[in-house]
C-alpha positions as CSV (number, residue, x, y, z in Angstrom):
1,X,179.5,56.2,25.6
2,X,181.7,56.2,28.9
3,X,183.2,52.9,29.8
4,X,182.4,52.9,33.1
5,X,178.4,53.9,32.7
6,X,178.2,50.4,30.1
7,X,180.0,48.6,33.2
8,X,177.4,49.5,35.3
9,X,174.1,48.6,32.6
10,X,176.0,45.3,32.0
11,X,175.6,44.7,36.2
12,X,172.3,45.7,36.2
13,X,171.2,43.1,33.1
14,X,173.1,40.5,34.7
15,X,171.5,41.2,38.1
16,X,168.0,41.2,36.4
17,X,168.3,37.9,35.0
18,X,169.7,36.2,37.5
19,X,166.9,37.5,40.0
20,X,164.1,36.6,36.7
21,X,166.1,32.7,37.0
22,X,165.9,32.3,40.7
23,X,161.5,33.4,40.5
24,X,160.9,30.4,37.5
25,X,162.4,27.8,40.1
26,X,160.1,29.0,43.0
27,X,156.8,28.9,41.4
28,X,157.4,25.6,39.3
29,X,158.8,23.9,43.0
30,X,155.5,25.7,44.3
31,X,152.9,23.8,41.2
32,X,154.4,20.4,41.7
33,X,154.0,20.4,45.4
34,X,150.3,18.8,46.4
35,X,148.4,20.6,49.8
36,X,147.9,18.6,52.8
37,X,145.4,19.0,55.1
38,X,145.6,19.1,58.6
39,X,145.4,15.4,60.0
40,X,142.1,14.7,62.1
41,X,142.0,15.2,65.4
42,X,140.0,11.7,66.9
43,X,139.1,13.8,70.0
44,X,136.6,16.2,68.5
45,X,133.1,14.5,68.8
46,X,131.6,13.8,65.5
47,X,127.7,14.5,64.9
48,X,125.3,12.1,64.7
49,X,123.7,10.9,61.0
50,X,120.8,12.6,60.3
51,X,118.0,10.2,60.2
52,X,114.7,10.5,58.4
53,X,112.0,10.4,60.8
54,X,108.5,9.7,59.6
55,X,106.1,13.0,59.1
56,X,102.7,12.6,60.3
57,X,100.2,14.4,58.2
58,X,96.7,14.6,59.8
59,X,94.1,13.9,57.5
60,X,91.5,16.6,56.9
61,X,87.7,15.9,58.1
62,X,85.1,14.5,56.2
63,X,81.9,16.1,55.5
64,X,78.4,14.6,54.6
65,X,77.8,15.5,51.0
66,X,75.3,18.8,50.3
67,X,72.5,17.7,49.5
68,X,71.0,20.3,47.0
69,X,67.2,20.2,47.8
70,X,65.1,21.1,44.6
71,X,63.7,24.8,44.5
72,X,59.9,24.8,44.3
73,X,59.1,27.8,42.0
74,X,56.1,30.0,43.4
75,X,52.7,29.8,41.4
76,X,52.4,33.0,39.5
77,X,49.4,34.5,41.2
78,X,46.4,34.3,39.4
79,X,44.9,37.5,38.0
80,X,42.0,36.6,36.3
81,X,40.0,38.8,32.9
82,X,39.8,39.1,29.3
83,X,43.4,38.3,27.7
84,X,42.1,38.7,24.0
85,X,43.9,42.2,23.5
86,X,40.9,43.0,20.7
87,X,38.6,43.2,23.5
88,X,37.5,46.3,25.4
89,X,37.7,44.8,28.5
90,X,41.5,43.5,28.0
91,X,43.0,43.1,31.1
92,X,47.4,42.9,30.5
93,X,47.6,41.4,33.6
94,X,45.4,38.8,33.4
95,X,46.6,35.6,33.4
96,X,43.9,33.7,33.4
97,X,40.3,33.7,31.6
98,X,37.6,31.5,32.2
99,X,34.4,30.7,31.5
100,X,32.5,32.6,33.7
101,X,30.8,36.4,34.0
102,X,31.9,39.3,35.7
103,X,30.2,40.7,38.8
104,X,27.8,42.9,36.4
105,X,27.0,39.9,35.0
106,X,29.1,39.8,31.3
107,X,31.2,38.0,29.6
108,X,35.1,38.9,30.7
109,X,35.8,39.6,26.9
110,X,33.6,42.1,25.6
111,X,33.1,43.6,22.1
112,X,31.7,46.3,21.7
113,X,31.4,49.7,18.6
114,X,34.9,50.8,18.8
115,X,33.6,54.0,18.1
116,X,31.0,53.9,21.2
117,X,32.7,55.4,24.5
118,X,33.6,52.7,27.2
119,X,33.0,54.2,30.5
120,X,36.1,53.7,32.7
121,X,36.4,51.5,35.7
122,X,36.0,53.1,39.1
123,X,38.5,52.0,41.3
124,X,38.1,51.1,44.7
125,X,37.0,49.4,47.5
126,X,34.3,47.2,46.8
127,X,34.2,45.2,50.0
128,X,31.2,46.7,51.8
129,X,32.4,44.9,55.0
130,X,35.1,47.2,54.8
131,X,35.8,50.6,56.1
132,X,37.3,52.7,53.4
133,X,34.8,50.7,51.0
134,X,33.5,52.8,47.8
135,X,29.8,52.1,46.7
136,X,30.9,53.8,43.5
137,X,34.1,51.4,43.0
138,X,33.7,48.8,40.1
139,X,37.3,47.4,40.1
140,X,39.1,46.8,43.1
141,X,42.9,47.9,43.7
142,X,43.3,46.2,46.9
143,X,42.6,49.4,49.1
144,X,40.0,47.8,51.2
145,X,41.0,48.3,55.1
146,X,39.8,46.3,57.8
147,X,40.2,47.8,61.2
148,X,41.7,45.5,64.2
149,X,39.0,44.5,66.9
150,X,38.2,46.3,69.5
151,X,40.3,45.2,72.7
152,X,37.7,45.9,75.8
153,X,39.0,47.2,79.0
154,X,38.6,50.2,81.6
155,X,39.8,53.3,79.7
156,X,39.8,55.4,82.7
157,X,42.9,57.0,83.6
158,X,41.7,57.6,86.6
159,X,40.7,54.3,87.6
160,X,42.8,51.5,89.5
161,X,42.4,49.1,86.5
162,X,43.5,51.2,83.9
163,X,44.3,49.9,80.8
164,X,46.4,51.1,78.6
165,X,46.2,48.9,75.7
166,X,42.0,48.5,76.1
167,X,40.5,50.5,73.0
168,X,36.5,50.3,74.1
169,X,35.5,50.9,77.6
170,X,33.7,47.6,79.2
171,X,32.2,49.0,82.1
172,X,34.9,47.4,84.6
173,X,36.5,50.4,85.9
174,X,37.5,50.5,89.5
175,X,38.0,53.3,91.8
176,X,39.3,54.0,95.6
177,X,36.5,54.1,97.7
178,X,35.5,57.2,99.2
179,X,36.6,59.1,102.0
180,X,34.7,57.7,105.8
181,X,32.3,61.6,106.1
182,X,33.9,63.7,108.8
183,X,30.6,65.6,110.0
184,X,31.0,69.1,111.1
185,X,30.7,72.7,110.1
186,X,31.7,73.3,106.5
187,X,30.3,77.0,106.2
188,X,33.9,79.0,106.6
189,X,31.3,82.1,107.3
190,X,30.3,80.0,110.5
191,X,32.1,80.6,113.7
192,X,32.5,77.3,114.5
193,X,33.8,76.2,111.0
194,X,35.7,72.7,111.0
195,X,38.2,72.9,107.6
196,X,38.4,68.9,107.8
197,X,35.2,68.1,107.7
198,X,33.5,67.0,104.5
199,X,30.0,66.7,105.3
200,X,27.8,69.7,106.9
201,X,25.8,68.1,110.2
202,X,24.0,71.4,110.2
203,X,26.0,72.8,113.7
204,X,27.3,75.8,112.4
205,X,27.0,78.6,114.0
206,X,27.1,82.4,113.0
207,X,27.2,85.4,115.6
208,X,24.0,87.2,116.1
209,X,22.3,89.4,113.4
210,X,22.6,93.4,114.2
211,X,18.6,94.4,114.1
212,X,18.4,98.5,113.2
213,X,15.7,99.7,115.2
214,X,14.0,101.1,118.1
215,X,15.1,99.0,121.6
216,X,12.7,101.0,123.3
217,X,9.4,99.4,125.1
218,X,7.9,102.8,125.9
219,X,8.3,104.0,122.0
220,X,5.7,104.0,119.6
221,X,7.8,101.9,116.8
222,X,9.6,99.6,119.4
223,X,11.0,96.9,117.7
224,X,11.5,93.9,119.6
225,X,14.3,92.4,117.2
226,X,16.0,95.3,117.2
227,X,19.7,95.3,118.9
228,X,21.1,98.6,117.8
229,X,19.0,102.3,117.5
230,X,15.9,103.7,117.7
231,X,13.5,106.0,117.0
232,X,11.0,107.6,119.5
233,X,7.9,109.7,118.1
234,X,6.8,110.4,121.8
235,X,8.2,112.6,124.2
236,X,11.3,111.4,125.4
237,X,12.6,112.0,128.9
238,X,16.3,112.5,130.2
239,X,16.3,110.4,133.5
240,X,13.5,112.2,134.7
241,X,10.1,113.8,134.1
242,X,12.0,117.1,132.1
243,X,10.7,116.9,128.0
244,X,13.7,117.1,125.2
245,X,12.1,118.8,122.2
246,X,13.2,116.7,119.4
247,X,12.4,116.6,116.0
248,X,10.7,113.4,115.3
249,X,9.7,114.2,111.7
250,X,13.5,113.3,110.5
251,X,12.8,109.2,112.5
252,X,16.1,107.5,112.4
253,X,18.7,108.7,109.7
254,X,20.8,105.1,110.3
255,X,23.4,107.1,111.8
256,X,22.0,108.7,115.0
257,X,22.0,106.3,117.9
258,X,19.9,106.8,121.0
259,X,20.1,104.9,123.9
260,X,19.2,104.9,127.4
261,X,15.9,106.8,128.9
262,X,14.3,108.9,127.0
C-alpha cells in the first residue's frame, strides 16, 4: 500500500476518536445536570380554591296511595229451562231450573219416547202488546218491537205551527187568515172585469146580445129583440109606394141583410 494513503487513514481514525471522546463528555455533563424551572413570578394573580358548595336536590312530590277499589263481578244473567241434557226439552243455555211449569203448562224437563217426534219450538215474538208479535211463536228470541209514542203536534206544512218533530196530527194547526174580499167583477168575459177582485158582487157587465131577426114593425115576422136582419113576407117598398118583387120563399139565409124601408 502507498505510504502516503495509510498517512491519511491514520488522520482520519485519529480524528474519529477524538470527535467519539469529545460526544461521551457532553452527554454525561448533560445527565448529571438537574432542570430548573422558571422562578414564580409573585405578580400573576393566583385563582381562588375551589370550594364545595352545598347542592340542593328538590324532593319529588308525594302522592296519596291508589286505592284499588274491589271489582264487582256482573251476575251471569239468568236464563232459565231444563239443564238435565237427557231431557227433550234441554235448554244449553240455561242456567237455571226451578221448580215451576212452563207457559203450556209442563214441567221444564220433559221425557218423553225418544222415538216419538218432538215438534220444534216456533220462535218469535210472543209479546202480544207488541208490534212484530207472532201468535204462532212458542219461544221467544227477543224480537219483540215496541214502537215509540206518538208525539202530537200540527203536521201541516202549511200551517204557521208546523211541527216538524210531531208524528200524529192534534188538531192545533194554525193558518193566516184570509184575504179582507175585494168585491167587484170577476167574470174576465165582462167588460167591466176587475183582475183584483176576489169576490163577484154581481156588477159585471157584458155588451149587448146581437138578436138575428126581422127589425121591421110593418113585417109579418117582426121580431122585437132583434138587432141585426130581417125577413119581410109582405110586399116591401123602396122609399115609396113602388113594389120590389122578391122572393120571400128563400126567408132570411143568415147572410142577406135588409135594412131600411121596404
Amino acid at each position: 500500500m502507498d505510504n502516503k494513503l495509510l498517512g491519511l487513514l491514520g488522520i482520519g481514525v485519529a480524528a474519529y476518536l477524538l470527535l467519539k471522546k469529545k460526544k461521551d463528555e457532553t452527554v454525561a455533563i448533560v445527565s448529571n445536570t438537574e432542570p430548573t424551572l422558571p422562578p414564580i413570578d409573585p405578580t400573576v394573580p393566583s385563582l381562588p380554591p375551589l370550594l364545595d358548595e352545598p347542592i340542593f336536590v328538590t324532593p319529588l312530590p308525594t302522592f296519596p296511595p291508589i286505592v284499588e277499589e274491589p271489582i264487582t263481578p256482573t251476575p251471569p244473567q239468568t236464563v232459565v229451562g231444563c239443564m238435565d241434557p237427557n231431557s227433550i226439552t234441554y235448554n244449553p243455555l240455561a242456567n237455571s231450573e226451578p221448580d215451576v211449569l212452563d207457559a203450556n203448562g209442563f214441567p221444564l224437563c220433559q221425557y218423553g219416547d225418544p222415538y216419538t217426534e218432538v215438534p220444534a219450538d216456533v220462535l218469535g215474538c210472543v209479546d202480544p202488546n207488541s208490534s212484530t208479535y207472532n201468535p204462532l211463536a212458542t219461544l221467544d228470541d227477543g224480537s219483540c218491537f215496541y214502537p215509540p209514542a206518538p208525539i202530537l203536534g200540527c203536521t201541516d206544512p202549511q200551517a204557521l205551527n208546523f211541527d216538524y218533530n210531531a208524528t200524529s196530527d192534534n188538531g192545533t194547526c194554525a193558518y193566516n187568515p184570509p184575504p179582507l174580499p175585494i168585491a167587484g167583477c170577476t167574470n174576465p168575459s165582462a167588460l167591466n172585469y176587475d183582475a183584483s177582485a176576489n169576490y163577484d158582487d154581481g156588477s159585471c157587465q157584458y155588451p149587448p146580445v146581437q138578436v138575428i131577426g126581422c127589425t121591421d114593425p110593418l113585417a109579418q115576422n117582426f121580431n122585437p129583440q132583434a138587432t141585426i136582419g130581417c125577413s119581410n113576407p109582405t110586399t116591401p117598398t123602396t122609399g115609396g109606394n113602388t113594389p120590389v118583387n122578391v122572393n120571400y120563399s128563400r126567408g132570411f139565409n143568415g147572410e142577406q141583410f135588409m135594412f131600411g124601408n121596404y
